[in-house]
C-alpha positions as CSV (number, residue, x, y, z in Angstrom):
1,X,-31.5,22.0,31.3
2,X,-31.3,18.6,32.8
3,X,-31.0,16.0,30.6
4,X,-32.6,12.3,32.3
5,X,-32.1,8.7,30.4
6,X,-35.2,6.5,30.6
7,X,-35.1,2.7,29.6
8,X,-39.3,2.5,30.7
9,X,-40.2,3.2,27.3
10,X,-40.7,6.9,27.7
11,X,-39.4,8.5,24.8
12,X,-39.8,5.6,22.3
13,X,-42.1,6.4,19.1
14,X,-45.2,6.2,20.9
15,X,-43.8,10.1,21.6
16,X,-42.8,10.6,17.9
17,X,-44.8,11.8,14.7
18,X,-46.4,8.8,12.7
19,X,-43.0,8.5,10.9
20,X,-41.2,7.5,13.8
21,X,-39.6,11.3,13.6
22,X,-40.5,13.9,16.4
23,X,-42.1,17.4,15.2
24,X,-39.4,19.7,13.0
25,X,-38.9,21.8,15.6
26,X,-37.7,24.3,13.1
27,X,-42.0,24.2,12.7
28,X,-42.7,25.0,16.1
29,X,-44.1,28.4,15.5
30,X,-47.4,25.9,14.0
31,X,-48.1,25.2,17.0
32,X,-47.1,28.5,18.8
33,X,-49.1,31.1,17.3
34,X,-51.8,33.5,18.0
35,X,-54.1,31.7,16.0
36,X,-53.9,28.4,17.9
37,X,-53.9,29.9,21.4
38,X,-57.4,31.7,20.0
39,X,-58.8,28.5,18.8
40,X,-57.5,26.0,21.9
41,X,-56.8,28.3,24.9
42,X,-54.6,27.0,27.2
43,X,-56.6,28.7,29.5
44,X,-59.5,26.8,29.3
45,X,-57.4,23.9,29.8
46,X,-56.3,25.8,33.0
47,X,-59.5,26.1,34.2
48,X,-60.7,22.8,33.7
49,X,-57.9,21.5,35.3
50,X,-58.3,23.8,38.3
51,X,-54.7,24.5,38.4
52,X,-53.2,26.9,41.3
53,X,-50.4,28.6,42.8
54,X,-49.6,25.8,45.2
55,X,-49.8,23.0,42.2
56,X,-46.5,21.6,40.4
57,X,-47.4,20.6,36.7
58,X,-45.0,18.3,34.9
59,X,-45.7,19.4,31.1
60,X,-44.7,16.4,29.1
61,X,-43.4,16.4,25.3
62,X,-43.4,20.4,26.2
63,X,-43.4,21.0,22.3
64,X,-42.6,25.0,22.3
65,X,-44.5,26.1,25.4
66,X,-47.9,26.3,24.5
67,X,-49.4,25.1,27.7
68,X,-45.8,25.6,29.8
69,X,-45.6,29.2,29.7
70,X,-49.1,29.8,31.0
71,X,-49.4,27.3,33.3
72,X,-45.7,29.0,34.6
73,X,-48.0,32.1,35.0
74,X,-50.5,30.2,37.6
75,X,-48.9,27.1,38.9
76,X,-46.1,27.4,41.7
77,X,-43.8,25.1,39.6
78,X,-43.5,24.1,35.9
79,X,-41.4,21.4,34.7
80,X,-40.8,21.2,31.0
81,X,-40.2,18.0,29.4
82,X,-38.7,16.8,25.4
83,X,-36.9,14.5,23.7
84,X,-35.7,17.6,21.9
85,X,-33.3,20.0,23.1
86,X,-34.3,22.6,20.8
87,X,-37.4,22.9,21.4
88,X,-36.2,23.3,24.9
89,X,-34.4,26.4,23.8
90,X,-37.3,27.6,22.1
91,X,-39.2,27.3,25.8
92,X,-36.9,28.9,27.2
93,X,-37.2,32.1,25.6
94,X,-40.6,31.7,25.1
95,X,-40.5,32.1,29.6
96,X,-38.3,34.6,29.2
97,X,-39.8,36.7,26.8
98,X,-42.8,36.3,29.3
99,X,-41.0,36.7,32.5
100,X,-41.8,33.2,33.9
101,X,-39.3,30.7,35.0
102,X,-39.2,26.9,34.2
103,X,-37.6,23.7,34.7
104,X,-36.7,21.9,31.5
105,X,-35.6,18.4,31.2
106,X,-34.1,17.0,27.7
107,X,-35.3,13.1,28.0
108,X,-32.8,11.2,25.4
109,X,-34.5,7.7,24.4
110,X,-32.4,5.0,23.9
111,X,-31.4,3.3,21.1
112,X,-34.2,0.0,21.2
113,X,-33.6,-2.8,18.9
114,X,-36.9,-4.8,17.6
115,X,-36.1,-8.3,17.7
116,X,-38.0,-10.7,14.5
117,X,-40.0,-13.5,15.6
């Protein structure tokens, strides 16, 4: 895992819950579960976005691999992006457990200061 440092505003809390927090990731499996992938297939996103074998997909805010893992199954090369390592981890076995392999990046936002009018 490759961890980048953006100052271009990638990262801030436009990325983050409405509290300013990212998701628990210790609550990943909500978004990770059989139910979820029955009701929004990532497949159908697949096909709508008429990804192939040739195509590189950049999945950013990666939460625990929903998309990543099958679109690792299709595309030629998958690039998994948060702000949180663990739910890097969690991708990572999520691949492996599926026999796919990934990039991951850890983006680390800065620190940002608001300044009062």
């Amino acid at each position: 895992m490759e961890n980048l440092d953006e100052s271009t505003g990638v990262g801030d809390k436009r990325s983050l819950g409405e509290d300013g927090h990212p998701f628990p990731a210790w609550l990943a499996f909500h978004l990770n579960n059989p139910l979820r992938r029955r009701v929004h297939p990532p497949e159908k996103t697949m096909s709508v976005l008429g990804v192939k074998g040739t195509d590189a997909v950049l999945d950013f805010g990666c939460r625990p691999g929903v998309y990543t893992i099958p679109f690792a199954k299709i595309a030629g090369e998958v690039i998994a992006v948060d702000i949180q390592a663990k739910i890097l981890e969690k991708v990572a076995r999520y691949a492996e457990k599926n026999r796919v392999k990934i990039k991951s990046f850890h983006l680390q936002p800065k620190e940002r200061t608001t300044q009062q009018e």
